[in-house]
Structures are given as C-alpha cells and as structure tokens.
N, CA, C and O of each residue as an XYZ file, in Angstrom:
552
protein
N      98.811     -5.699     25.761
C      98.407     -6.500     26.911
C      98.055     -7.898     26.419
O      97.362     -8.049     25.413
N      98.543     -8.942     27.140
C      98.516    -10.213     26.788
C      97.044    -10.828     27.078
O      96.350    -10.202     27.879
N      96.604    -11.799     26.595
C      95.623    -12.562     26.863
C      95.950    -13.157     29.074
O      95.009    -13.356     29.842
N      97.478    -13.279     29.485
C      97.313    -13.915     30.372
C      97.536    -12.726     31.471
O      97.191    -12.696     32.653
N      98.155    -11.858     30.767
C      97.694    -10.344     31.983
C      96.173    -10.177     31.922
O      95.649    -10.173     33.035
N      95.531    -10.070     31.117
C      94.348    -10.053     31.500
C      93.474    -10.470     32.219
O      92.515     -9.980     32.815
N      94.170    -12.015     32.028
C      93.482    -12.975     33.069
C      94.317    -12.510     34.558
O      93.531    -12.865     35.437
N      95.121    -12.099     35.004
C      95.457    -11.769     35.777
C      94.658    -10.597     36.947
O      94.294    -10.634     38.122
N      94.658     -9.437     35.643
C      93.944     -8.235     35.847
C      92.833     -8.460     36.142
O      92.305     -7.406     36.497
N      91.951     -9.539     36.211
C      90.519    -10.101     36.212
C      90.080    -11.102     37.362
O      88.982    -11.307     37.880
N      91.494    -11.720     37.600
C      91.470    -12.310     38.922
C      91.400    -11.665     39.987
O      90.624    -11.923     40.907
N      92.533    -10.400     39.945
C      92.473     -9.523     41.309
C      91.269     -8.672     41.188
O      90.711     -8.378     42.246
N      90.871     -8.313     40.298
C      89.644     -7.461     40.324
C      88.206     -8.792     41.022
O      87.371     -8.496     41.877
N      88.264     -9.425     40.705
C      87.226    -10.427     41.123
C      87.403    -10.374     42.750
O      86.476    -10.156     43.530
N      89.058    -10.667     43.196
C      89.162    -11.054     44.669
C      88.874     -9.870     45.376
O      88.664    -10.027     46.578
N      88.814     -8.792     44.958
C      89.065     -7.536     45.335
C      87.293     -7.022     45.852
O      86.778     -6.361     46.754
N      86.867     -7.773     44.690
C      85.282     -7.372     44.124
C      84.513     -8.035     45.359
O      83.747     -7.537     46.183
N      85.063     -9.524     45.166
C      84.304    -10.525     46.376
C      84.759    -10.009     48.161
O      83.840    -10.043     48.979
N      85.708     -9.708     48.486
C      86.252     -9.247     49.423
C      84.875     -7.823     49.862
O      84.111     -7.941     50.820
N      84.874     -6.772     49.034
C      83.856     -5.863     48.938
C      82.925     -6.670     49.289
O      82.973     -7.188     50.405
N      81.943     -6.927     48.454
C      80.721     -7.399     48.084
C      80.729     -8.583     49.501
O      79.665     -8.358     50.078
N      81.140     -9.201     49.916
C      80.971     -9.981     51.432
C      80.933     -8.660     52.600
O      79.942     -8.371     53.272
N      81.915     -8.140     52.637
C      81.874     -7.175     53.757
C      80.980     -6.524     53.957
O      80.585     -6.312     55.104
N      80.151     -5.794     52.403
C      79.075     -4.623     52.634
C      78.237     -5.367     53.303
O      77.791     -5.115     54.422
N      77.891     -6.749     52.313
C      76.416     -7.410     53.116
C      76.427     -7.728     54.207
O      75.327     -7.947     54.716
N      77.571     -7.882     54.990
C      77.580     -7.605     56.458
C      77.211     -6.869     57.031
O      76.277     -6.952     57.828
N      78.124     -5.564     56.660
C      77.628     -4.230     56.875
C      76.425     -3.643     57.082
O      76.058     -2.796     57.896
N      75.649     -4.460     55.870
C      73.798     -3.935     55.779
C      73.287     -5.023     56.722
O      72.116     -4.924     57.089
N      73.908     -5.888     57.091
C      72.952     -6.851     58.129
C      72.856     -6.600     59.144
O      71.858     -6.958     59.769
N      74.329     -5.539     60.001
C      74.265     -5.059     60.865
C      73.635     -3.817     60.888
O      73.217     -3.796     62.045
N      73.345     -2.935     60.456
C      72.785     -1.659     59.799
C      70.812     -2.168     59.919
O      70.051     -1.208     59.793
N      70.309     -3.219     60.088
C      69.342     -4.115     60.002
C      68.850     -4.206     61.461
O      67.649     -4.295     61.713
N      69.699     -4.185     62.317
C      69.697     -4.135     63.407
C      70.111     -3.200     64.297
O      69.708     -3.350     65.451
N      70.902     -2.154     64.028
C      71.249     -1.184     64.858
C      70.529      0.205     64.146
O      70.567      1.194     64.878
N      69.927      0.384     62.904
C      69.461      1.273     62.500
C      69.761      2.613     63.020
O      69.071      3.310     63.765
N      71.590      2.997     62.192
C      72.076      3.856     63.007
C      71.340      5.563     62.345
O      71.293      5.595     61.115
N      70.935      6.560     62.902
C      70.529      7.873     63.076
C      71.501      8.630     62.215
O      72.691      8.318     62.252
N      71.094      9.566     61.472
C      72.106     10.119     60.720
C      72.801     11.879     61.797
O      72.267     12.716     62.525
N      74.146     11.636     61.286
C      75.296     12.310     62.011
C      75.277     11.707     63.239
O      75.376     12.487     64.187
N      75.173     10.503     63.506
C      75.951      9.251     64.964
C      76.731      9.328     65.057
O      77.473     10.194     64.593
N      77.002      8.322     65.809
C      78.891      7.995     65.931
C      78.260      6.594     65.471
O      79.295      5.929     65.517
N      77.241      5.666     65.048
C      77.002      4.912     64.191
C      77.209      4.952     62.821
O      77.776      4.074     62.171
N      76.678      6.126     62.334
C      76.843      6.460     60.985
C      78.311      6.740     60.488
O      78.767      6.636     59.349
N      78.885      7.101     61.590
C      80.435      7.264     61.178
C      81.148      6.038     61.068
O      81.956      5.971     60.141
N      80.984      4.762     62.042
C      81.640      3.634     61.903
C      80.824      2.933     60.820
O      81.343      1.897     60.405
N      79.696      3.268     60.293
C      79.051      1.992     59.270
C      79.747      3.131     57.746
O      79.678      2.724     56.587
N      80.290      4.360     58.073
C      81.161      4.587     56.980
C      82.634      4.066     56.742
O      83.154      3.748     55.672
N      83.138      4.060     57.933
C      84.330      3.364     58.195
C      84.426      2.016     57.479
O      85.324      1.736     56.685
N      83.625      1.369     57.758
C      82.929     -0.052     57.909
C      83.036     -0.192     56.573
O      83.619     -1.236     56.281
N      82.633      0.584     55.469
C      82.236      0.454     54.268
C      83.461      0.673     53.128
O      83.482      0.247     51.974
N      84.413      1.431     53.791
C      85.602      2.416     52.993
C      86.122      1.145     53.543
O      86.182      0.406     52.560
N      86.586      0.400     54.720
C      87.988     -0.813     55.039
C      87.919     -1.976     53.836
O      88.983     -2.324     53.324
N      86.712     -2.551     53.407
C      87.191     -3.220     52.411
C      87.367     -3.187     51.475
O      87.386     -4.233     50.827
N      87.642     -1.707     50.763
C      87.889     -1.620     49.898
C      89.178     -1.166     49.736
O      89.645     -1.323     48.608
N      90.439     -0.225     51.233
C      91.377     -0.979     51.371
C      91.994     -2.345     50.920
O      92.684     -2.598     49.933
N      91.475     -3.273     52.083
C      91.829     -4.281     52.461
C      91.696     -5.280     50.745
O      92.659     -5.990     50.456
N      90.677     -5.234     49.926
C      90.285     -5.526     48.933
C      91.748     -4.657     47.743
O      92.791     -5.223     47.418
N      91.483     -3.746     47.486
C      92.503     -3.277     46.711
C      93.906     -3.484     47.061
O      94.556     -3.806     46.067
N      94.499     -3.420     47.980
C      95.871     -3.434     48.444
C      96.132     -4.932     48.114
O      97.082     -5.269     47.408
N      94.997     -6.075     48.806
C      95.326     -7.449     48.630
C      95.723     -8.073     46.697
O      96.684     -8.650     46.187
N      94.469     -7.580     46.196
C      94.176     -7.104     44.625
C      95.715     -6.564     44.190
O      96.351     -7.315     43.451
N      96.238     -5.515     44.539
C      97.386     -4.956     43.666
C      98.454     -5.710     43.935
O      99.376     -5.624     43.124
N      98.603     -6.488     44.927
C      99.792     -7.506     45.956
C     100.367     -8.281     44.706
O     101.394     -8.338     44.029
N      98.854     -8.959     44.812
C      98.821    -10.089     44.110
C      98.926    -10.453     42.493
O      99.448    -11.401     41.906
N      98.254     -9.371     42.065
C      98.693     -9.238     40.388
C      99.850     -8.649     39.849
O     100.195     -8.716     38.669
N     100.506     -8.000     40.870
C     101.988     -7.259     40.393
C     102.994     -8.517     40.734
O     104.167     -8.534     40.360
N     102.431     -9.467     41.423
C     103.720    -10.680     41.992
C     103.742    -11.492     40.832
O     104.623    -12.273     40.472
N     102.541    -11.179     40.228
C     102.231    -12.199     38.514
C     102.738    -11.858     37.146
O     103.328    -12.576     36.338
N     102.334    -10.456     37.059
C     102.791     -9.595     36.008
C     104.258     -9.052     36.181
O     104.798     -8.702     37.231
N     104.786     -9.063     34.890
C     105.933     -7.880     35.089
C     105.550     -6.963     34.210
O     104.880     -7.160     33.197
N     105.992     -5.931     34.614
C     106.035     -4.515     34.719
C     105.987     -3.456     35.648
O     106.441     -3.619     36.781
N     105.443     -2.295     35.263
C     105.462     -0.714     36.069
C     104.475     -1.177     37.381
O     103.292     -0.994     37.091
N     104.667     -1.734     38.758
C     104.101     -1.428     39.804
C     102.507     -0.774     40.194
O     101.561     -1.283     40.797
N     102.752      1.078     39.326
C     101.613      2.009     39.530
C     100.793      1.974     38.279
O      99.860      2.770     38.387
N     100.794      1.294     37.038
C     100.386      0.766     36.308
C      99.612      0.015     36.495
O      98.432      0.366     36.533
N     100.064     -1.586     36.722
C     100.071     -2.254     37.229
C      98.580     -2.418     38.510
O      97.760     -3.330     38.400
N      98.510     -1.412     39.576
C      97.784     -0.934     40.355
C      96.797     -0.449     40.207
O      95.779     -0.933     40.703
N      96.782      1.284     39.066
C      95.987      1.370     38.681
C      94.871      1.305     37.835
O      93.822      1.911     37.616
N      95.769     -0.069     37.285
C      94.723     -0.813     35.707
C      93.637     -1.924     36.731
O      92.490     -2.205     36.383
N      94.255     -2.415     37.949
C      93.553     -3.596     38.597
C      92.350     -2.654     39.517
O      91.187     -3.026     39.678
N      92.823     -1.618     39.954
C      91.724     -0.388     40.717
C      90.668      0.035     39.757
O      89.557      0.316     40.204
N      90.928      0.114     38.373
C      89.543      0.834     37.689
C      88.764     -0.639     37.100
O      87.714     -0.722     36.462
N      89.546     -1.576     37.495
C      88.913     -2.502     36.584
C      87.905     -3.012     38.070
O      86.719     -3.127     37.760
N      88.087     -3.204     39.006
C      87.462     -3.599     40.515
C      86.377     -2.281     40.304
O      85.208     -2.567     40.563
N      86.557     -1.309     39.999
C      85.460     -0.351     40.057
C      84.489     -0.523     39.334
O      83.272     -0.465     39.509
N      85.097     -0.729     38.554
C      84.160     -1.420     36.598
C      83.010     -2.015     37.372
O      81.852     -1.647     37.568
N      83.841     -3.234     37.809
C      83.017     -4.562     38.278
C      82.090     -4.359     39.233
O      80.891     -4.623     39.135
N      82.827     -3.740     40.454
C      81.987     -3.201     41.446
C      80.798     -2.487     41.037
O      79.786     -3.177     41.162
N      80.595     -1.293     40.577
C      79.652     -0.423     39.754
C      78.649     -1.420     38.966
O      77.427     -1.358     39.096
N      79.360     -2.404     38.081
C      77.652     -3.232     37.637
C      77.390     -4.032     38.292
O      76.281     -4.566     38.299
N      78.706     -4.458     39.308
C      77.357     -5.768     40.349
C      76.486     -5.134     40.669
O      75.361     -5.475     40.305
N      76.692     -3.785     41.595
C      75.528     -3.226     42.160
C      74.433     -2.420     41.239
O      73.321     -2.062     41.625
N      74.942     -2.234     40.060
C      74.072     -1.639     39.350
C      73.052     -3.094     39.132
O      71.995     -2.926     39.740
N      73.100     -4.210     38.551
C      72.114     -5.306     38.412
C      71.380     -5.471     39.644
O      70.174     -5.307     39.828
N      72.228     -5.801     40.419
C      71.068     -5.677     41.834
C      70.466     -4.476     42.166
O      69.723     -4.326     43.136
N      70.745     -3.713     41.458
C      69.810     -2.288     41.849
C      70.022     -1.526     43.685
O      69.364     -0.734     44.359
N      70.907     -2.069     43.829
C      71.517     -1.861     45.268
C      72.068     -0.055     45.069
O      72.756      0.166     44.073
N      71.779      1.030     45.918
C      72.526      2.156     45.853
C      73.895      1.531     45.811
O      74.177      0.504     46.427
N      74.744      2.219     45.036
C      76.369      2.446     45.085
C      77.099      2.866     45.987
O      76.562      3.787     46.603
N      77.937      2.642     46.289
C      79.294      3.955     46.620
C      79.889      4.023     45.527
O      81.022      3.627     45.799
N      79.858      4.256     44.522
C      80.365      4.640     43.479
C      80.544      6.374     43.331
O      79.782      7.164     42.773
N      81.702      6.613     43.970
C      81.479      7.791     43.950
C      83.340      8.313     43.995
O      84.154      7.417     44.216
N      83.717      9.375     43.834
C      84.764      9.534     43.916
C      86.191      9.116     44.729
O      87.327      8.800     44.378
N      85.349      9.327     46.259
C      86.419      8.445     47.518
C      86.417      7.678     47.285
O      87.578      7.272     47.321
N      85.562      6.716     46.877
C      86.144      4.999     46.237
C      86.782      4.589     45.488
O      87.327      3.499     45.664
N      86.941      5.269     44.441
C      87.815      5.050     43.252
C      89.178      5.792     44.010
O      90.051      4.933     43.879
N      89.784      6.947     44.728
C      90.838      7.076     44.963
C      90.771      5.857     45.995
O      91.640      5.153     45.481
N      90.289      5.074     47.195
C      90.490      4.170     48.222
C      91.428      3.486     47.331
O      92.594      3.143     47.526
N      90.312      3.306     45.837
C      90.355      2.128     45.458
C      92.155      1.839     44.483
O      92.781      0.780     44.451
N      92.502      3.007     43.903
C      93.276      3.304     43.381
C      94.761      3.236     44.337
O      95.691      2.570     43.882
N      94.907      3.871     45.515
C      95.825      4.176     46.329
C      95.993      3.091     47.420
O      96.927      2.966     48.211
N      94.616      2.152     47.254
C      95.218      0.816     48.114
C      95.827     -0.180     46.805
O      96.859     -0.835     46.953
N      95.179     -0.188     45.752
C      96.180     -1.136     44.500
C      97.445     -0.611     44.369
O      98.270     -1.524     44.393
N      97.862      0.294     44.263
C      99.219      0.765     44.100
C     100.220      0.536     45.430
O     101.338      0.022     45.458
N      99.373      1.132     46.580
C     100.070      0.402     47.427
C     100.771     -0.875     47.805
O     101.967     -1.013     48.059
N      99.556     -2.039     47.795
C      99.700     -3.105     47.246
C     100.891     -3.692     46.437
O     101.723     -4.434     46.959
N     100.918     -3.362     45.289
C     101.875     -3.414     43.943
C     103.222     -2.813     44.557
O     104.139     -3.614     44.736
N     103.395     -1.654     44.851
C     104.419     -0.956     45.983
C     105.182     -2.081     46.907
O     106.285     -2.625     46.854
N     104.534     -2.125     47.406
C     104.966     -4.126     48.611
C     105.371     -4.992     47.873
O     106.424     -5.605     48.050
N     104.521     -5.174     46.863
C     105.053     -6.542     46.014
C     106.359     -6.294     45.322
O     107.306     -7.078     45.266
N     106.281     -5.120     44.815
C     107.697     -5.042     44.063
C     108.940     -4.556     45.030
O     110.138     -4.830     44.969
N     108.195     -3.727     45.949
C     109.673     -3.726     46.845
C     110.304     -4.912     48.051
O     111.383     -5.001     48.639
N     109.152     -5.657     48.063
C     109.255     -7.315     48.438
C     110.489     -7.694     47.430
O     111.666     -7.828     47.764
N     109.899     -7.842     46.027
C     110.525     -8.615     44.988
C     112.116     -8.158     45.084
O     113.025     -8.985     45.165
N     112.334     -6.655     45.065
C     113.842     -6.133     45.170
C     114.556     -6.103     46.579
O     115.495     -5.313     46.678
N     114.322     -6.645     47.362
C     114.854     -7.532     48.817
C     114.945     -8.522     47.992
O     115.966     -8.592     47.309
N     114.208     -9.237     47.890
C     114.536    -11.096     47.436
C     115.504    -11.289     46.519
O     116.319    -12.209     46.593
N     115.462    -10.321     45.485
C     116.168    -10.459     43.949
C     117.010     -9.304     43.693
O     116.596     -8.641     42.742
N     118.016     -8.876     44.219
C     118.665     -7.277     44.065
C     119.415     -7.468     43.033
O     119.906     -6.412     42.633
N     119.736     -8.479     42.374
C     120.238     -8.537     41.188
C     119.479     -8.614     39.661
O     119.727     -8.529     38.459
N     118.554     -8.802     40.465
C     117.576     -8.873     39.035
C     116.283     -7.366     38.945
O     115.578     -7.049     39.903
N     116.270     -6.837     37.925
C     115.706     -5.548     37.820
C     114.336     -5.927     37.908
O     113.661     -5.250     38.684
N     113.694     -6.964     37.220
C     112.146     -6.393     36.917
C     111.573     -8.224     37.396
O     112.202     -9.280     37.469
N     110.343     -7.924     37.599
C     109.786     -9.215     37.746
C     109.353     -9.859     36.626
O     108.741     -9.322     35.703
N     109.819    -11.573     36.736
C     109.522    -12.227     35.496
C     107.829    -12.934     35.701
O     107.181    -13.432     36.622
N     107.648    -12.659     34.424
C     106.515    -13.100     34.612
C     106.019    -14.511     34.703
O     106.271    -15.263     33.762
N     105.286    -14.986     35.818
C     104.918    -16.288     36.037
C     103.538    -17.209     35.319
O     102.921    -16.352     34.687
N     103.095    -18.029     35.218
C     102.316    -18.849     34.828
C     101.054    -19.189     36.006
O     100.176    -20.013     35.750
C-alpha cells in the first residue's frame, strides 16, 4: 500500500466519519427534546435515524476512494469501512460518548463501502469498456 492510497483511505474514512459524527449530534439534539420512551415508534425512528448515516456515510466513502485508487472494488470498500470504524470508535471513545460500536455497524458500515466502490467501478466500466482496471489518479 502506497503512501498516496493511504492518503486516500484516510480521506474517505474522515468524510464518512464527519458525515456520522454531524448526523448523530443532530440526532441527540432532537432526542433532547422529544425524549422518546423505550419500545416507541420514537425509539424506532431515532434507531433508523442513527443506522442512515452510516449508509449514506459509507457508500459516499467507498464511491469516492475506489474512483481514486485502482484496484479490487470489495477491497477497496472494505479497507475504507474498518478504517471509518477505527476512527469512529475513538472519536467517541475520547469524548466518552456511548458508542454504536457494535456489530450492525460495522456490517452497515462494510456493505454500504462496498456498495459504494460497486457504483464506482461499474460507473467506470460504462465510461471505459475498453480499459480493464482504473488508473490511478493524483
């Protein structure tokens, strides 16, 4: 692994990270005010609520670093998913904030990067059907 995949791998994990980390604190601001009852139909959407950006975060995350890197797609995906978890796990560990660090997140987190990467490269083979693999950019 190169010094500039890395930097790659570190970018989407960051955008992925910040994407998270904005949404939850939303999440808890509204949660501040509606102080939803446990087994609601509150508690079910402030779970909802909590699992979408990390979708929306990973899928964007795997898009974007597989359009940079060349290589394997699910690779690719799931090196940028454990590394967003990494990150995720000690932001909140320093702030002392409970986690979702817990199993469903890491697959969210895993199966929206690959997805992601999935798009990008089957984007790339529409655009380029003559060319096999993506070159890597600067």
């Amino acid at each position: 692994m190169s010094l500039h995949n890395l930097k790659q791998y570190f970018a989407g994990s960051a955008l992925s990270v910040g994407i998270i980390i904005l949404s939850l604190l939303g999440v808890e601001i509204i949660t501040i005010f509606v102080n939803p009852e446990p087994y609601s139909i509150f508690d079910t959407v402030f779970f909802l609520l909590k699992i979408l950006p990390h979708i929306v975060g990973g899928y964007l995350a795997g898009y974007l670093v597989t359009k940079k890197i060349a290589g394997d797609h699910i690779i690719i995906g799931i090196t940028t998913a454990v590394l967003t978890y990494i990150i995720e796990v000690f932001y909140f560990a320093i702030l002392g904030n409970k986690t979702l660090s817990d199993i469903w997140i890491m697959g969210v987190l895993v199966i929206s990067n690959v997805a992601g990467s999935f798009r990008a490269k089957t984007q790339f083979n529409k655009q380029n059907p003559s060319q096999k693999e993506i070159v890597e950019t600067s």
